[in-house]
C-alpha positions as CSV (number, residue, x, y, z in Angstrom):
1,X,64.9,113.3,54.7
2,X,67.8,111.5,56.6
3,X,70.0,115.0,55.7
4,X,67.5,117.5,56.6
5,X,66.4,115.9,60.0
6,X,70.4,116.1,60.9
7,X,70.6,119.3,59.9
8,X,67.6,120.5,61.6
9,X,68.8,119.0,64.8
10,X,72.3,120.5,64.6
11,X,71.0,124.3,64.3
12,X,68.9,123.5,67.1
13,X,71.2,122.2,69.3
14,X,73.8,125.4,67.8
15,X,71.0,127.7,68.8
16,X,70.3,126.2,72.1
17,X,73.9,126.8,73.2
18,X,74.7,123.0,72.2
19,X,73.1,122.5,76.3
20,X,71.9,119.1,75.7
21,X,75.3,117.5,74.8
22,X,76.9,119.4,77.7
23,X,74.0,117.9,79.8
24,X,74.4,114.0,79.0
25,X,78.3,114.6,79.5
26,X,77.5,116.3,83.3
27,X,75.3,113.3,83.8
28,X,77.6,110.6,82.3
29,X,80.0,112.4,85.0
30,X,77.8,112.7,87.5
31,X,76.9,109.0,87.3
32,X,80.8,108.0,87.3
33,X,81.8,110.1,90.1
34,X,79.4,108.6,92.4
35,X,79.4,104.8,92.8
36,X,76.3,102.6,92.0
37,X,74.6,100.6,94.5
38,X,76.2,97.9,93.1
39,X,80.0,99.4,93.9
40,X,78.9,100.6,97.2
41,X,81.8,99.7,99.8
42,X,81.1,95.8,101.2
43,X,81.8,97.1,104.4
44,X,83.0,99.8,106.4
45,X,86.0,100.9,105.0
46,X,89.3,101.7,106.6
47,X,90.7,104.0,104.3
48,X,89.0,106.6,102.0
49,X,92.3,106.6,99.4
50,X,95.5,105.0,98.9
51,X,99.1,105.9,98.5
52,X,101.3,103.1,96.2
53,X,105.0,104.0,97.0
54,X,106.2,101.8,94.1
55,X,110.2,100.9,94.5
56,X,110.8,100.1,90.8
57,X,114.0,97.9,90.5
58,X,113.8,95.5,93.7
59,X,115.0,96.7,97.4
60,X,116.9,94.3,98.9
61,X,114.6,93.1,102.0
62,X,117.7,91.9,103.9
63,X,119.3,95.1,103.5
64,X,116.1,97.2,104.7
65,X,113.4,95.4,106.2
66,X,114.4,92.0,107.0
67,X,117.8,91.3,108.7
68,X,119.5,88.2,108.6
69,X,122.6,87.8,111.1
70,X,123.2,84.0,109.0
71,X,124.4,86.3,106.4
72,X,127.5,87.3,108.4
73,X,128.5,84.2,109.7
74,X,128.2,82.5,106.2
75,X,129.7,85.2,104.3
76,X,131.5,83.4,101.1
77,X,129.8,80.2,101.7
78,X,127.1,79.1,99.2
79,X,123.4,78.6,100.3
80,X,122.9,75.5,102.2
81,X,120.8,72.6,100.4
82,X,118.2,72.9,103.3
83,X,117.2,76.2,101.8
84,X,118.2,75.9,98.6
85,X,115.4,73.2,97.7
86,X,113.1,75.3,98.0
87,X,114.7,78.4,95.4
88,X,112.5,77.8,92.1
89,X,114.0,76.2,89.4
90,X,114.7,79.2,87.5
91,X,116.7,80.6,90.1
92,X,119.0,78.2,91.1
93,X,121.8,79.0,89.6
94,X,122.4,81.7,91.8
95,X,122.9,80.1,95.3
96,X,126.9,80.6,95.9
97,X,128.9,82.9,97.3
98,X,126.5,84.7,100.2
99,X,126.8,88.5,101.3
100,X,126.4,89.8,104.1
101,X,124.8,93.4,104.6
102,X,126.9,96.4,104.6
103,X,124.2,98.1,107.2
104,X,123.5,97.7,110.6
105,X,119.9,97.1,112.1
106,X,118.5,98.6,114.8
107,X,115.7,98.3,116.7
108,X,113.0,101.0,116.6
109,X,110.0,102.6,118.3
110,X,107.8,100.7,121.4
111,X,107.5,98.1,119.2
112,X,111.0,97.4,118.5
113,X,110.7,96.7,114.6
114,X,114.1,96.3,113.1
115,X,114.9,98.7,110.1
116,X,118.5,99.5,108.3
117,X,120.9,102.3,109.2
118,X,120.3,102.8,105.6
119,X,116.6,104.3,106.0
120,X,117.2,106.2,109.5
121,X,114.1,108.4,108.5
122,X,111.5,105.9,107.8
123,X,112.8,103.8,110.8
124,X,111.5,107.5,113.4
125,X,108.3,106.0,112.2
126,X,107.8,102.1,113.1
127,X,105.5,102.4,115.2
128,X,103.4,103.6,112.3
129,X,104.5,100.6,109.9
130,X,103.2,97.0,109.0
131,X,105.9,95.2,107.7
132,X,104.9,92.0,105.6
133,X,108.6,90.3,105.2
134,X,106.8,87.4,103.4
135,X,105.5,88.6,99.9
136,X,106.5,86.3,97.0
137,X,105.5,85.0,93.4
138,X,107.7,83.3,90.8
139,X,108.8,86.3,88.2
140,X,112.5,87.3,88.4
141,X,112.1,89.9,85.8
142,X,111.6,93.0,85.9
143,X,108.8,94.3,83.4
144,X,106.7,91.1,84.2
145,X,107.4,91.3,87.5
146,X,106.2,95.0,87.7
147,X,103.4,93.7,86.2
148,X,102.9,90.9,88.6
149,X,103.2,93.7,91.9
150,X,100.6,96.3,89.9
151,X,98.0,93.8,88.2
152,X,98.5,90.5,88.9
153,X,99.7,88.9,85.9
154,X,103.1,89.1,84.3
155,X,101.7,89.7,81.1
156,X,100.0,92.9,82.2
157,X,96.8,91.9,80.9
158,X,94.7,92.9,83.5
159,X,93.7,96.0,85.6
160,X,96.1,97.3,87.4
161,X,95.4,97.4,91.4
162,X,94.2,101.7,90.8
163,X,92.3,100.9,88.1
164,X,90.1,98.1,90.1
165,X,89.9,100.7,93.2
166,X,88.2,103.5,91.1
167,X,86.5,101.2,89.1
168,X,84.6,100.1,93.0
169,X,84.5,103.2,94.4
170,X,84.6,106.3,92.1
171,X,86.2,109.6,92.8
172,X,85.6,112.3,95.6
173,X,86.6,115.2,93.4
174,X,85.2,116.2,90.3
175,X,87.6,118.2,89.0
176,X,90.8,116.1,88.8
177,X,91.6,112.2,88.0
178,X,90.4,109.7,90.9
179,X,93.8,107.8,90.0
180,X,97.1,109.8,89.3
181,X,100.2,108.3,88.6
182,X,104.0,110.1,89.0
183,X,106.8,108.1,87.3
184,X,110.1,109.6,89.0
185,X,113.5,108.7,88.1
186,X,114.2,106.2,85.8
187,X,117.7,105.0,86.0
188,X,118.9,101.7,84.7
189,X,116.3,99.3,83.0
190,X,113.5,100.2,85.2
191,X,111.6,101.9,82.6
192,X,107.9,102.4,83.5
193,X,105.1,99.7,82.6
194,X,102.3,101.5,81.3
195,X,99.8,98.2,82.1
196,X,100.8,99.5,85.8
197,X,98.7,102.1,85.7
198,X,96.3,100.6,83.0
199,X,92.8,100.0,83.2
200,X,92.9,96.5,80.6
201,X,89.3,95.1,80.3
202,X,88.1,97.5,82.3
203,X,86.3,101.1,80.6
204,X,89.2,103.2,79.6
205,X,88.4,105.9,81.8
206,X,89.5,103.6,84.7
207,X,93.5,104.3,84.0
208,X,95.7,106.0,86.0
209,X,96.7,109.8,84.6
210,X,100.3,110.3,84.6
211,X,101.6,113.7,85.9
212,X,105.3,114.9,85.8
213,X,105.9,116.6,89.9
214,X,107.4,119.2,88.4
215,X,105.5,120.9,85.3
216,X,102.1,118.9,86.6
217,X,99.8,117.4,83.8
218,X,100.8,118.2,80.2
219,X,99.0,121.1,78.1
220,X,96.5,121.8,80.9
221,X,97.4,125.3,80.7
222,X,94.3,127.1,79.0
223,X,95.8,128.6,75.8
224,X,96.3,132.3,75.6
225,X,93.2,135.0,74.4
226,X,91.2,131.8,75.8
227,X,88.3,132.2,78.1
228,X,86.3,129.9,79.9
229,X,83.3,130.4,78.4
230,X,85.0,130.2,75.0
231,X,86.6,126.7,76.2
232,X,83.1,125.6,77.8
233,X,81.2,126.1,74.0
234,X,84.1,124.5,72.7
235,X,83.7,121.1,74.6
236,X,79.8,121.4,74.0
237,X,80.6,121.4,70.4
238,X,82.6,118.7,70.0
239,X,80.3,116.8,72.9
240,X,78.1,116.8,70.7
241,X,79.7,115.5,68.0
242,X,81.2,112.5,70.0
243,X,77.8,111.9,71.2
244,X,76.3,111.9,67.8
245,X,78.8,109.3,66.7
246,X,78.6,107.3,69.8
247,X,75.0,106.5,68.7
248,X,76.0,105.0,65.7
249,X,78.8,103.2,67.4
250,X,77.3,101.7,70.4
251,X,79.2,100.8,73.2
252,X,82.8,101.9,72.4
253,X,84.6,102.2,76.1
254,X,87.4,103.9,73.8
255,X,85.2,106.6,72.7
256,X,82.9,107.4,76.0
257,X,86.4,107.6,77.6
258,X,87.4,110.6,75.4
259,X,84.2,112.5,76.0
260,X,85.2,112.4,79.9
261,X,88.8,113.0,79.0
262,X,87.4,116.3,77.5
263,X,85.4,117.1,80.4
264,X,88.1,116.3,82.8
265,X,90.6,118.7,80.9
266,X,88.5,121.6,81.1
267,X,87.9,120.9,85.1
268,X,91.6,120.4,85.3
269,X,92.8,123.5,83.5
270,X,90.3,125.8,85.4
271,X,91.6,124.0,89.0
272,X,94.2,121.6,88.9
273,X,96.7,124.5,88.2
274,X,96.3,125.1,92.5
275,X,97.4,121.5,92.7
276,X,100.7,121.9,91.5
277,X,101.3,125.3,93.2
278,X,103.4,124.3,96.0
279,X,104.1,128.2,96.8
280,X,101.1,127.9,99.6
281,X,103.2,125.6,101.1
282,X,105.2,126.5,104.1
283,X,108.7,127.0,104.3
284,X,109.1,124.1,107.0
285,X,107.1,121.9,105.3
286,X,109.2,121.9,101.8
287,X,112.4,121.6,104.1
288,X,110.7,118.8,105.6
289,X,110.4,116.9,102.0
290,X,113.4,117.5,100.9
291,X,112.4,119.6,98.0
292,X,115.4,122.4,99.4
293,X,117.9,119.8,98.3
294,X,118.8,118.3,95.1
295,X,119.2,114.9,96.1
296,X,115.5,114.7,97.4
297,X,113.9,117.2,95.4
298,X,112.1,115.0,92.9
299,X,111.1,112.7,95.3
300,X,109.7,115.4,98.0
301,X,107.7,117.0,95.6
302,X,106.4,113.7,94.5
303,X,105.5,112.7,98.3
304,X,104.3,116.3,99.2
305,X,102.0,116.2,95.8
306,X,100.6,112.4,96.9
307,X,99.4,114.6,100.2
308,X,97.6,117.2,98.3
309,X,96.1,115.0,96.3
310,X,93.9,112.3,99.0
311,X,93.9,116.1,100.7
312,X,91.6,116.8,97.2
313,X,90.0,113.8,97.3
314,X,92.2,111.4,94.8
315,X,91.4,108.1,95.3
316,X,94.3,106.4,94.3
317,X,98.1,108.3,94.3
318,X,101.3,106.1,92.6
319,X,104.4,107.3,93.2
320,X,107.2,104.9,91.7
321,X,110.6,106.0,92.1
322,X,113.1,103.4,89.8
323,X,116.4,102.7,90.0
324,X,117.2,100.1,92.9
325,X,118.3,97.6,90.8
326,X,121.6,96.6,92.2
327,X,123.4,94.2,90.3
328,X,127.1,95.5,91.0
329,X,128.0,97.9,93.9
330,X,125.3,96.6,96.2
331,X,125.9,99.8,98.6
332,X,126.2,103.0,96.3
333,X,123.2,101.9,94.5
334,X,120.9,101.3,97.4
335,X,123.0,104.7,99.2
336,X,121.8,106.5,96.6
337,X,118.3,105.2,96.6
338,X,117.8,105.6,100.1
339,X,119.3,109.2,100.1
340,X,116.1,109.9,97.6
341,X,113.4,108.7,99.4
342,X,114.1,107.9,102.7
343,X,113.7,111.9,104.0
344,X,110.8,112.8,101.5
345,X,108.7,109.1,102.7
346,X,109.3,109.8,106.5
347,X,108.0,113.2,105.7
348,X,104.9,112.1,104.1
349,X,104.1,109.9,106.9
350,X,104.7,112.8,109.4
351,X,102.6,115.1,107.3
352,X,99.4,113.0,106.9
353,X,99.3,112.1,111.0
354,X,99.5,115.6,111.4
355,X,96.8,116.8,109.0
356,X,94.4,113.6,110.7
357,X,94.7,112.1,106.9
358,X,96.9,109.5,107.8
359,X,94.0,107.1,109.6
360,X,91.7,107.7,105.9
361,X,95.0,107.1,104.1
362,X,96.8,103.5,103.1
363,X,100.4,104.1,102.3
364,X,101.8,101.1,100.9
365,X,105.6,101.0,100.1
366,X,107.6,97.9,98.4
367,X,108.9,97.3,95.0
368,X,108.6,93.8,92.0
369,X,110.7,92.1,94.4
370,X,113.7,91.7,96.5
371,X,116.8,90.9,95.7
372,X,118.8,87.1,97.0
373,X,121.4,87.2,99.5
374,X,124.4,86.2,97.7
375,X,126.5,88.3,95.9
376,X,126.3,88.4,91.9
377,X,129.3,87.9,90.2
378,X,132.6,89.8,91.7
379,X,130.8,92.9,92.0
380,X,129.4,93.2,95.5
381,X,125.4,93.5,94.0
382,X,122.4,90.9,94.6
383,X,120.2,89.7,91.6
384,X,116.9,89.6,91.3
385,X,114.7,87.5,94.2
386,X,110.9,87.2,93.9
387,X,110.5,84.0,96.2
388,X,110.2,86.0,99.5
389,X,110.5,89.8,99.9
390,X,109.2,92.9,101.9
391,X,106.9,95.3,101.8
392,X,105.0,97.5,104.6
393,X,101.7,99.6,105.4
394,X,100.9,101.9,107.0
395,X,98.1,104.3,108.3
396,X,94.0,103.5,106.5
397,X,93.7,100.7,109.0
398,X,96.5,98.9,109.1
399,X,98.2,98.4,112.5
400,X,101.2,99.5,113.0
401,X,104.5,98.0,114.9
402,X,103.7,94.7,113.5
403,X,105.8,92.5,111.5
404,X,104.2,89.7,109.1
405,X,105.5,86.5,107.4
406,X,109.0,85.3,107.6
407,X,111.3,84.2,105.2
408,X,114.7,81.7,106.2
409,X,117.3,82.4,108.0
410,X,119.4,83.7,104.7
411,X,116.5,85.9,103.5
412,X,115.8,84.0,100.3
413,X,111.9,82.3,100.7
414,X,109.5,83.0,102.7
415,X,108.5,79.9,105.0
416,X,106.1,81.8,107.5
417,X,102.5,83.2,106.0
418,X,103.5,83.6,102.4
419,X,101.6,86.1,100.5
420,X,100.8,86.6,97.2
421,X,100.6,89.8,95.0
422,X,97.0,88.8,94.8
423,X,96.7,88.7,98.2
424,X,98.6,91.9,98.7
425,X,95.7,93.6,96.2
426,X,93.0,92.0,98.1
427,X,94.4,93.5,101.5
428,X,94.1,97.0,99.6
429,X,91.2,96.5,98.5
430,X,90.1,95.5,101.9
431,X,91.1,99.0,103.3
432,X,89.0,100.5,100.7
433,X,86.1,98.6,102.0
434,X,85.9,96.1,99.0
435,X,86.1,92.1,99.1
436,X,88.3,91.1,96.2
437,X,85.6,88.3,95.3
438,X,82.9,90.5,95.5
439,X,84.2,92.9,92.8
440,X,83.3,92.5,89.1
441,X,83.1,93.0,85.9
442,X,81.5,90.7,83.2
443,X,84.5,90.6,80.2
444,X,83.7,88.0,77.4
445,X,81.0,86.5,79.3
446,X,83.1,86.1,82.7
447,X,82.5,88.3,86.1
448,X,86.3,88.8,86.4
449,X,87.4,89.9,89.8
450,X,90.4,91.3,90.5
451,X,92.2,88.2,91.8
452,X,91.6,86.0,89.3
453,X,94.7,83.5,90.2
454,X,92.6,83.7,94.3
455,X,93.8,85.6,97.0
456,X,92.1,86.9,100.3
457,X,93.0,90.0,102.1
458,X,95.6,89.7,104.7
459,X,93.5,89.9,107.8
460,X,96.7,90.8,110.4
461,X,97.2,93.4,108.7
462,X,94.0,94.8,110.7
463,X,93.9,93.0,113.2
């Protein structure tokens, strides 16, 4: 009887044009694109999405962001005991021998923010910038520290910052990912964390979607002699077989997750191609991001993409460029760097004021730490410094021309308004209208919130 019911409800369904599994997956999306009253914004939001300029590999904050004229007159010297008791334990052995910065600063804008002749692009823009020179946590590495700037925890065990702002808020577009993800240029040991962009505890479908700039999402080309009508009884078919299963499964995240996955493809090969076609673009406007010249060309197409996504209504754009780790030959490696994204971030900035996105967009730039002010062996590079770094905001709220936190007068811990990573996620969150302590999700019989170690948004920041 069991056999004959089945089969009785499969030729129906077949003979119905398989509508009812396509049905519960458009509802299933319906229901995910649009928050529930539970994940309704707190508050009035500042920003509708937010743009994560990861710098994978550590800038150095007192060669960018954060000068330090001590380092000059101490150059050789090692770092005085006065700030050295306060260097965790696990870096102290690497408090001789101090280096002064092969940059100038200058002061930019009304506001007079100091920036580095190395980023003379970015600097055009101060005014727009909130510089926080006071991030720090305790992680000199630099997976675990990735992991520490994206979710919180060095172990990666937890949502990464995307994941919880989707999870809150949704998606305003239907037909591509709410979170996208562009890993660009991987040199040294920099290679990408995958919990970064992870969604941990949280439903599968939370994730970030990685996309290369150049050739887009992989296989979302429809395949030849294809038509959309062919594709859209395809999905229904196997709809319904993932549904079917699901109901003897139960609640399997894993599973739900690859029914929208399915759903999403078929939206994204019939209109995610347009994303990706940069040929609409203007002349001046690919000049502008650099994509004309090798040097910048990843990078620019990677910024101008991050545009035409919160343009589409992408929640949540991460654009990690690796590569500044600068252990030897402090100035060709950051040189180098800078040359990459300096032109195509200045750019992005320019483009979203123009286009009135840039007061609905957060753009967040800063990397898994800084780097110390003494030099590193013979080599003329700085290792890795967590204690007290840089990073800065701008537009979705945040007011620009303002700098926040200090660290000492060498650079290495920050001794004014330190913030933590967890802090740093809840101001983010903030923007997107969502209090940190106020967003959860029961996992083995705990609401977990997104700063589980605490934290509270930086309030400056929107003041």
């Amino acid at each position: 009887m069991m056999t004959a019911n089945r089969f009785n409800r499969r030729r129906f369904l077949y003979h119905s044009g398989l509508g009812a599994a396509g049905i519960a997956t458009e509802t299933l999306l319906a229901a995910d694109s649009k928050p529930s009253g539970k994940f309704q914004p707190h508050f009035a939001p500042t920003a509708r999405s937010v743009i994560f300029l990861f710098m994978s590999g550590g800038p150095s904050q007192v060669d960018t962001f954060d000068p330090k004229p001590e380092l000059a007159r101490l150059a050789g010297q090692d770092v005085p005991e006065s700030i050295a008791q306060y260097v965790p334990k696990i870096q102290r052995a690497g408090l001789k021998n101090l280096l002064q910065s092969p940059w100038k600063f200058g002061c930019h804008g009304e506001s007079g923010i100091p920036v580095s002749s190395l980023l003379p692009e970015t600097a055009k823009h101060a005014d727009k910038l909130c510089v926080v020179r006071s991030l720090n946590h305790r992680n000199p590495v630099h997976g675990p520290g990735e992991c520490v700037a994206l979710t919180g925890t060095g172990a990666g065990d937890r949502p990464s910052i995307g994941a919880w702002s989707i999870y809150g808020l949704g998606s305003e577009n239907d037909n591509l990912p709410a979170f996208l993800t562009m890993n660009l240029h991987t040199d040294g040991m920099q290679y990408p964390q995958r919990a970064g962009w992870g969604a941990a505890f949280l439903p599968s479908r939370y994730q970030g979607t990685v996309i290369n700039p150049v050739t887009g999402i992989q296989h979302l080309q429809m395949p030849s002699k294809t038509s959309e009508q062919n594709r859209r009884r395809q999905l229904e078919l196997m709809s319904w077989f993932d549904h079917n299963h699901l109901q003897t499964q139960g609640i399997n995240s894993e599973l739900d997750a690859r029914i929208r996955s399915y759903e999403m493809a078929f939206h994204m090969q019939t209109s995610g191609p347009e994303l990706f076609d940069l040929s609409s673009e203007t002349g001046k406007t690919q000049t502008a991001y650099g994509i004309d010249q090798q040097e910048t060309e990843i990078v620019g197409q990677g910024c101008l993409l991050a545009r035409r996504m919160v343009e589409r209504g992408v929640r949540f754009v991460q654009v990690r460029v690796g590569g500044w780790d600068a252990h030897s030959n402090l100035k060709s490696n950051h040189e180098r760097l800078a040359t990459r994204t300096d032109k195509p971030i200045a750019a992005l900035l320019n483009d979203l004021q123009e286009r009135g996105l840039l007061d609905s967009t957060l753009v967040v730039w800063g990397g898994e730490f800084g780097r110390t002010p003494t030099m590193e062996g013979r080599g003329n590079g700085r290792d890795h410094s967590p204690a007290g770094y840089t990073v800065w905001m701008s537009g979705g709220g945040a007011q620009g021309g303002k700098i926040i936190g200090e660290t000492d007068p060498l650079g290495y811990v920050a001794i004014e308004r330190p913030v933590t990573p967890h802090d740093f996620h809840a101001t983010i969150l903030h923007a997107l209208g969502m209090d940190a302590n106020r967003l959860t999700y029961l996992h083995h019989g705990r609401n977990e919130v997104p700063t589980v170690f605490g934290g509270a948004a930086i309030s400056e920041v929107f003041a």
